[in-house]
LOMAR-467774 format. One record per residue: residue in one letter; x, y negated, z of N, C-alpha, C in turn. Coordinates in pm, whole numbers, padded with zeros to 5 digits, always signed. Atoms other than C-alpha are relative to their C-alpha. Last residue first. Example, Ala and Ser with C-alpha at 12.3 -4.5 7.8 and 13.67 -1.06 7.14 Angstrom:
2
s-00082+00119-00006+01367+00106+00714-00077-00109+00073;a+00089+00119+00000+01230+00450+00780+00090-00120+00000;
***
This chain:
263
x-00068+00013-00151+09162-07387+09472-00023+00066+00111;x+00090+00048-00089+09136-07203+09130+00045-00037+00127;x+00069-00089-00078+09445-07133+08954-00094-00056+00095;x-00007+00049-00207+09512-07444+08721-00070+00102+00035;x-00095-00049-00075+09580-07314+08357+00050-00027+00129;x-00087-00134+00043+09271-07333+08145+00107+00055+00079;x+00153-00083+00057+08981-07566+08290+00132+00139-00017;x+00040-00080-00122+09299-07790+08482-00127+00127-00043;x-00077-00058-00109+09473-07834+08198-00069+00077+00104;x-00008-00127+00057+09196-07904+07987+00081+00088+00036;x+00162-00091+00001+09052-08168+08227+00058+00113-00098;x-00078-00049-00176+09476-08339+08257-00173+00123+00021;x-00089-00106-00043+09427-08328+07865+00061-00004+00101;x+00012-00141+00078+09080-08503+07854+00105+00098-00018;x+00043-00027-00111+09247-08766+08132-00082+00135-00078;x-00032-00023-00081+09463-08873+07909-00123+00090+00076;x-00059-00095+00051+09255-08926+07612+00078+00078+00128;x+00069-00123+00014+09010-09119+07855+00080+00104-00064;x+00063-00059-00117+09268-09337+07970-00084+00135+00001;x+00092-00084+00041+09439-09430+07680-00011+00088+00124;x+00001+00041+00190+09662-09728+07697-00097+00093-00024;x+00052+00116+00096+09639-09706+08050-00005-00074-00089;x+00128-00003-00012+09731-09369+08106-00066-00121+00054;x+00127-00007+00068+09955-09417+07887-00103+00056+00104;x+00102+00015-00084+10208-09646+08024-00137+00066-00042;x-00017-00035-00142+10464-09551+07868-00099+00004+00081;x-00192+00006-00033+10360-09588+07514-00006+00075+00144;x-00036+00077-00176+10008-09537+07404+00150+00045-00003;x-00015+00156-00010+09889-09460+07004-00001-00058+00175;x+00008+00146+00111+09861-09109+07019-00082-00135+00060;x+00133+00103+00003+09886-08908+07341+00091-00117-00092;x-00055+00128+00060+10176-08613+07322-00171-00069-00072;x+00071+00099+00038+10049-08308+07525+00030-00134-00065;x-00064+00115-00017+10317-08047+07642-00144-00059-00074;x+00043+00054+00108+10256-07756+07823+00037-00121-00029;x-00016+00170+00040+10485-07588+08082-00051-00034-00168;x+00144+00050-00026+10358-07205+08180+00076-00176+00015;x+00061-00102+00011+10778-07086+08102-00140-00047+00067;x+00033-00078-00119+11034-07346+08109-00142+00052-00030;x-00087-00135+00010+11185-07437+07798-00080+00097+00108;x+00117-00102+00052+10905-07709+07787+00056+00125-00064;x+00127+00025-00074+11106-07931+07984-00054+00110-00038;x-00027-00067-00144+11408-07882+07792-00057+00064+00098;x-00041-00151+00006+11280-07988+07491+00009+00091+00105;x+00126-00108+00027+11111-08234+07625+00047+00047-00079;x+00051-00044-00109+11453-08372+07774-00123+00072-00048;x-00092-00119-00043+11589-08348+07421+00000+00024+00126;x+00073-00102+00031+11282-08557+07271+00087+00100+00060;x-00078-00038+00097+11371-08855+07494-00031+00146-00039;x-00062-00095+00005+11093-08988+07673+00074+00037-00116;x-00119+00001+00002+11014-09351+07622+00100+00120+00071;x-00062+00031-00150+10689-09377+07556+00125-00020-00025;x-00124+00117-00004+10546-09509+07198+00105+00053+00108;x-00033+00002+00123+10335-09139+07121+00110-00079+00001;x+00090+00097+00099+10288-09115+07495+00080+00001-00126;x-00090+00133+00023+10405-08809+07684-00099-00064-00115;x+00083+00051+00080+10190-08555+07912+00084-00146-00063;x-00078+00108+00052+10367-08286+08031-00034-00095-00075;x+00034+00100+00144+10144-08038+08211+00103-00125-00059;x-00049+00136-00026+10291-07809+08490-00019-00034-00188;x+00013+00031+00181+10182-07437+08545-00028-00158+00033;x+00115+00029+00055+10299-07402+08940-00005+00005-00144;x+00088-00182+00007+10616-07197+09071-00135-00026-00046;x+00156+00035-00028+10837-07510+09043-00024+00153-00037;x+00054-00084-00160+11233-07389+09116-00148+00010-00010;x-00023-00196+00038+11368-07425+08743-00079+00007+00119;x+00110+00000+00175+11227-07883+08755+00007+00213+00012;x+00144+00008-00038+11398-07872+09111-00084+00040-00138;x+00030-00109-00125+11705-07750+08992-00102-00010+00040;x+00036-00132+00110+11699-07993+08660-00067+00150+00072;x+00041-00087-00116+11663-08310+08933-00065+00145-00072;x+00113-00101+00070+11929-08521+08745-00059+00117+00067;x+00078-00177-00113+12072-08691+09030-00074+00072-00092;x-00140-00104-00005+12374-09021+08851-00102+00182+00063;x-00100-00001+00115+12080-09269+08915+00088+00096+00070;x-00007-00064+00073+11781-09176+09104+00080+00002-00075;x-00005-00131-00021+11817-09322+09395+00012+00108-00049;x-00098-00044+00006+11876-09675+09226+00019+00147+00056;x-00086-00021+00117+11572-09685+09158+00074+00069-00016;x+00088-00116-00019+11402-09720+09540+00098+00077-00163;x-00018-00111-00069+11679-09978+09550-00046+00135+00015;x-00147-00014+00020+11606-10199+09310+00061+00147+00049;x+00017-00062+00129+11225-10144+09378+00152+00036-00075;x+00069-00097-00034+11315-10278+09757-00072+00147-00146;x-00125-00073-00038+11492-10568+09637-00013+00175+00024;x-00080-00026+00120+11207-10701+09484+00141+00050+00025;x-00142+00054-00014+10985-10634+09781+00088-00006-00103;x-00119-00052-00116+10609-10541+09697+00149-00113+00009;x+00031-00086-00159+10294-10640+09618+00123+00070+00090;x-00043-00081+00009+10415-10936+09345-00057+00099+00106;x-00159-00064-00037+10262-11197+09382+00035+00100-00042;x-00008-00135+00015+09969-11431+09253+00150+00065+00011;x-00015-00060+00156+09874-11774+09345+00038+00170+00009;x+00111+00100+00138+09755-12047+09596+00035+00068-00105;x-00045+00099+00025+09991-11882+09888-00054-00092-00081;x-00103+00050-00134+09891-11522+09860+00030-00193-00027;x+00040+00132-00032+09645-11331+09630+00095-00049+00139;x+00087+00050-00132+09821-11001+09539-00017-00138+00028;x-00011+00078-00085+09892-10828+09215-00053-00081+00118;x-00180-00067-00141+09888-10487+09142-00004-00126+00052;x+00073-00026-00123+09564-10627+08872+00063+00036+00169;x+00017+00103-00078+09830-10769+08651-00119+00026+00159;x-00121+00028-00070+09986-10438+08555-00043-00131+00083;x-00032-00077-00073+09656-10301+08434+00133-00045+00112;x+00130+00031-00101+09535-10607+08292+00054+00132+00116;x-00051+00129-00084+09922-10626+08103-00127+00039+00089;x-00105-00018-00087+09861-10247+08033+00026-00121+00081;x+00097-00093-00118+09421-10226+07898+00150-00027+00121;x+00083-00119-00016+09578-10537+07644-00036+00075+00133;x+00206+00008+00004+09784-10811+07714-00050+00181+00027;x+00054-00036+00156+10185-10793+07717-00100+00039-00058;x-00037-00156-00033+10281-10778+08117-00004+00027-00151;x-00159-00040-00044+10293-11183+08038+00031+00120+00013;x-00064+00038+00106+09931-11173+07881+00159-00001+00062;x+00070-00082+00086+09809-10997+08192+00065-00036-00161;x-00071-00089-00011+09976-11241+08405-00005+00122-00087;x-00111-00027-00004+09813-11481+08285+00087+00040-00003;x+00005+00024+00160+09477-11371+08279+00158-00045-00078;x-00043-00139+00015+09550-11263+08653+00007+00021-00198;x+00108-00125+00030+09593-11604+08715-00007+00085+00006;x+00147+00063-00004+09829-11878+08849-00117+00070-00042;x+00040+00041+00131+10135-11611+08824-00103-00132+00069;x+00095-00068-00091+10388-11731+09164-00098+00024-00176;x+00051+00023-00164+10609-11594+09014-00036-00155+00066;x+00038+00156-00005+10707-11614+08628-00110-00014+00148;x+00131+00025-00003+10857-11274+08624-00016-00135+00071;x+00037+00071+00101+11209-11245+08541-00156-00024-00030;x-00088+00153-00005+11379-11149+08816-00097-00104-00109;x+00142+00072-00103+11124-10840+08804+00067-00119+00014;x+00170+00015+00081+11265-10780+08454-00046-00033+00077;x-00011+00112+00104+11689-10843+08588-00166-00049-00064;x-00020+00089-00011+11639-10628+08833+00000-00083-00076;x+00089+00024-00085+11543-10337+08672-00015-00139+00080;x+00091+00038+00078+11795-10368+08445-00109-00073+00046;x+00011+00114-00001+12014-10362+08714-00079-00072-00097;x+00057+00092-00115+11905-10107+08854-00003-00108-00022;x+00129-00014-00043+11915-09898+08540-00036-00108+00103;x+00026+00154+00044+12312-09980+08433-00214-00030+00064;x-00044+00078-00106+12419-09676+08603-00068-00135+00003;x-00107+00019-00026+12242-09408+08368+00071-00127+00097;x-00045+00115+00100+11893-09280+08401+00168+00022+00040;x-00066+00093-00046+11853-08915+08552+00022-00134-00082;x-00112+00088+00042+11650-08659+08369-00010-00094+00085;x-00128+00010-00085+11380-08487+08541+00141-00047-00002;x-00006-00101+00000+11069-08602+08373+00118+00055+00079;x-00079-00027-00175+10803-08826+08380+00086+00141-00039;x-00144+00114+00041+10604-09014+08056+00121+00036+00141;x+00020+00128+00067+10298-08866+08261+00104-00066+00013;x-00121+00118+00047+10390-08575+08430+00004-00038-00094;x-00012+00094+00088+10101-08324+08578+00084-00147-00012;x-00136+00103-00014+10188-08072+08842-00053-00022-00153;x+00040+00013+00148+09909-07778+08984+00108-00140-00028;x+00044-00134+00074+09879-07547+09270+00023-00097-00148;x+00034+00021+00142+10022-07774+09524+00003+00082-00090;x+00073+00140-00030+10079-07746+09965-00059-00020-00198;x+00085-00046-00036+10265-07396+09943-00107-00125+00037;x+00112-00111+00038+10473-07469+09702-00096-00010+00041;x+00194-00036-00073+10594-07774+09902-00040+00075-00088;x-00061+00008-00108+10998-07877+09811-00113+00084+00096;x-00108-00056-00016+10942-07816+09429-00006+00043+00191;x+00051-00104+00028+10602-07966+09425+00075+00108+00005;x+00105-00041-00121+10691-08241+09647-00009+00082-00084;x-00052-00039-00114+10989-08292+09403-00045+00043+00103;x-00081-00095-00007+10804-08293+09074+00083+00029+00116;x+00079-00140+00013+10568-08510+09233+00031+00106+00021;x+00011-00023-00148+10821-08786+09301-00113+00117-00001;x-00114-00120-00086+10935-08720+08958-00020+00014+00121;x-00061-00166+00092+10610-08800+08815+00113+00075+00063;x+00061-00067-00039+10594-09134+09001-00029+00179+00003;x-00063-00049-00149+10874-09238+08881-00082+00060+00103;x-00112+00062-00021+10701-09227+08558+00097+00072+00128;x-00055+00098+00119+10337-09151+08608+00121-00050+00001;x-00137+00081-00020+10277-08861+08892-00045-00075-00177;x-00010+00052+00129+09929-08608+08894+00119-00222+00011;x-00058+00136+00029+09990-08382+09161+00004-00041-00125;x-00050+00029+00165+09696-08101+09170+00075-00140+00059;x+00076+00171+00096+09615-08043+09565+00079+00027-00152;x-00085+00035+00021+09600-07707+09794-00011-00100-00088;x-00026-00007+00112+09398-07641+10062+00056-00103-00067;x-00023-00143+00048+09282-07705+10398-00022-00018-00167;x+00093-00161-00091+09260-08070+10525+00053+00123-00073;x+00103-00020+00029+09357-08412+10356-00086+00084+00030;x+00101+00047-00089+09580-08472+10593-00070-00032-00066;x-00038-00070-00146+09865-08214+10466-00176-00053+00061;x+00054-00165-00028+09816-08336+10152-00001+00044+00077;x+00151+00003+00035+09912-08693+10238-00083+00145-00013;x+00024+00028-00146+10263-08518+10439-00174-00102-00071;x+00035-00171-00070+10333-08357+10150-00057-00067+00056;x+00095-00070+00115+10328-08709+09898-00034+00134+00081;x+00120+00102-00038+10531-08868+10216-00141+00088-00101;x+00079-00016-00113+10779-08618+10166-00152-00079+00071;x+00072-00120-00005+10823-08703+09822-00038+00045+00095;x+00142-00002+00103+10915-09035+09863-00088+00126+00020;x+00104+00139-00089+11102-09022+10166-00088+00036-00085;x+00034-00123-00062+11347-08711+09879-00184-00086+00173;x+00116-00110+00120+11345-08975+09614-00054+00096+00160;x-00053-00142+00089+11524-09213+09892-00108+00103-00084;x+00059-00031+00170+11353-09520+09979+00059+00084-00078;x-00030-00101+00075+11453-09499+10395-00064-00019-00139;x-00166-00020+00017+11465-09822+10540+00068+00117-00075;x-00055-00086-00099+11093-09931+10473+00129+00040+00006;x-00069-00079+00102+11026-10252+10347+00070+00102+00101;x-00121+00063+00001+10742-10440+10580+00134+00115-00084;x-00037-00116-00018+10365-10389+10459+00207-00005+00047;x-00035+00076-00115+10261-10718+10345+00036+00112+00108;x-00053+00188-00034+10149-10562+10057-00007+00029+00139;x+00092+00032-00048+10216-10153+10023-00049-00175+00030;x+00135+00087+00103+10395-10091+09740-00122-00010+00100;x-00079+00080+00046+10733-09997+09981-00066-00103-00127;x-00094+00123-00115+10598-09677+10056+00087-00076-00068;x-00110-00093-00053+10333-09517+09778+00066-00132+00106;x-00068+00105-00001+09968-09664+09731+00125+00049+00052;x-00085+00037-00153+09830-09324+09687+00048-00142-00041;x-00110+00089+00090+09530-09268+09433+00071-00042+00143;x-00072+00107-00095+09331-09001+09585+00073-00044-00047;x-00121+00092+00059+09075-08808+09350+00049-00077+00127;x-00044+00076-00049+08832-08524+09473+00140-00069-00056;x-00114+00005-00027+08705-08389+09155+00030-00099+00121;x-00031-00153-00133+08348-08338+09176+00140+00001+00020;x+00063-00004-00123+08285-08547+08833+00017+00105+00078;x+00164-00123-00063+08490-08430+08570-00014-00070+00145;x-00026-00147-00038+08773-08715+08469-00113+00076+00064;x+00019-00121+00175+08698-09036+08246+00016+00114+00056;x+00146-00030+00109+08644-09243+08574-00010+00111-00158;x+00052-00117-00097+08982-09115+08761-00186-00038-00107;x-00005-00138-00016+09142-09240+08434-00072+00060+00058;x+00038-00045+00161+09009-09610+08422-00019+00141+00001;x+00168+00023-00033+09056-09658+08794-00065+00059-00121;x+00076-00159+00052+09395-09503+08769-00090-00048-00009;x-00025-00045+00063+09609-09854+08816-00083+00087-00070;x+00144+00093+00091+09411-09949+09116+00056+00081-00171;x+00109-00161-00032+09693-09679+09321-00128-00058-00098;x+00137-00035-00077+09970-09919+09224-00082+00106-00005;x+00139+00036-00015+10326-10019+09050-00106+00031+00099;x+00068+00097-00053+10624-10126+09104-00141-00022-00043;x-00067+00111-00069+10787-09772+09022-00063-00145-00046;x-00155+00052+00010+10522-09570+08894+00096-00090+00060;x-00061+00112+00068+10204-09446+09041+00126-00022+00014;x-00119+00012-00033+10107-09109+09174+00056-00128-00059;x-00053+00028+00130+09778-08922+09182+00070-00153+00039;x-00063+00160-00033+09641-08722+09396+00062-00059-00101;x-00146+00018+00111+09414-08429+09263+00038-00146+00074;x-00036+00086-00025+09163-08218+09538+00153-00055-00118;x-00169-00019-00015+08941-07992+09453+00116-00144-00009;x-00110-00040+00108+08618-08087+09519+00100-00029-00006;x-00073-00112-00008+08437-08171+09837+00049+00112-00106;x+00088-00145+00075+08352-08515+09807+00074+00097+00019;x+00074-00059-00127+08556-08842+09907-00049+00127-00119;x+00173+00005+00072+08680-09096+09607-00084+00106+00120;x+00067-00136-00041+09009-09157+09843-00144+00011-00057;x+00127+00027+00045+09207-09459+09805-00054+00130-00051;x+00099-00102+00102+09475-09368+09966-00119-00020+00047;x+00150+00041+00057+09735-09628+10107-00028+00080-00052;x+00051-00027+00173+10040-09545+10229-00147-00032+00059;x+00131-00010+00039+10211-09670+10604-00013+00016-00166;x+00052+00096+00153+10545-09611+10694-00099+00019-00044;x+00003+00174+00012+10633-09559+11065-00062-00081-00124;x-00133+00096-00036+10751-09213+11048-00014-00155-00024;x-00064-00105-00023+10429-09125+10819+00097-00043+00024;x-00168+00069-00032+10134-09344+10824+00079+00143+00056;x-00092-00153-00069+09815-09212+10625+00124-00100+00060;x-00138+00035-00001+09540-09521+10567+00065+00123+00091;x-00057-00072-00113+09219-09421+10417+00147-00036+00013;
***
């Protein structure tokens, strides 16, 4: 299903059925394919929508606004046209915070907030250019996906990371704008979004990987706040919900069994 909002088209891939509805949120340069693993390990009947967010759409042209706040509006404005009632956001990364901000900004649109390796801390200045510097550094065009897959660093993450890519030209691309990830980034430096994190009115899961790269004094923080669980998934880093899909997805199912108000 394609949503366009102010001009910018998303992608949701939409399992259909009339159960409760969970979207779910990929990281900066990544995808909606990503979950495939996950949405399979999760209770049948769950409507699932994996969004292709703005600016990961291919051939899609770079939109002008990539502010956190674009982001998140776009995440209402899918809920919105899914129909009546309210949705579980399930975010990875930057994804995660774009959650946390639709969930902040839209009560009345989400009953439920899972953040994978996601939290409200701000990076520091040097981020963009990091950032830059790693997609600079991909061996474009790949010639495979086997390739690429060993270049992301093999296993369930390189296949995961290599699948994002798109057939173009006699080889494999990137799906989005490399300037355009720079930028989406940089939005977040210097904005820790602590105010949003006190304002949520949902019970909000925290799901970090054993390797990730949350710092333990944001989950502290995090799980100051009052119906916030925390979950730490052995043996996956950042990317865990494809390092461990099914574990994942058994504590987003125990979440929702125990502390998601019916829809």
């Amino acid at each position: 299903m394609q949503v366009v909002r102010d001009g910018v088209r998303l992608e949701c891939h939409d399992s259909g059925g009339d159960g409760p509805a969970i979207v779910l949120l990929h990281g900066l340069a990544g995808h909606a394919g990503e979950f495939a693993d996950l949405q399979r390990a999760l209770p049948a009947g769950l409507r699932c929508v994996a969004v292709d967010q703005r600016a990961h759409v291919p051939g899609e042209p770079v939109p002008a606004d990539l502010s956190r706040a674009a982001y998140a509006r776009d995440v209402a404005f899918v809920i919105e046209q899914l129909g009546p009632g309210k949705a579980v956001l399930v975010g990875q990364s930057l994804g995660g915070h774009t959650a946390m901000l639709a969930a902040a900004a839209r009560p009345d649109l989400v009953r439920g907030l899972v953040m994978i390796e996601a939290g409200p801390e701000a990076d520091g200045p040097e981020l963009p250019a990091e950032i830059g510097g790693w997609l600079d550094s991909w061996p474009v065009p790949f010639s495979s996906r086997a390739q690429a897959a060993e270049f992301f660093g093999g296993g369930p993450v390189g296949a995961g990371w290599a699948a994002g890519l798109v057939e173009r030209d006699g080889g494999l691309w990137p799906r989005f704008a490399r300037d355009a990830m720079v930028d989406s980034i940089a939005t977040l430096v210097g904005a820790p979004a602590w105010t949003e994190w006190d304002s949520l009115t949902v019970p909000v899961l925290v799901v970090r990987g054993e390797r990730g790269i949350m710092t333990d004094a944001e989950v502290a923080r995090m799980t100051e706040r009052p119906d916030t669980g925390l979950v730490t998934v052995l043996d996956a880093g950042h990317d865990v919900h494809l390092d461990q899909p099914v574990a994942t997805a058994a504590a987003i199912s125990a979440y929702l069994d125990s502390r998601v108000p019916a829809a």
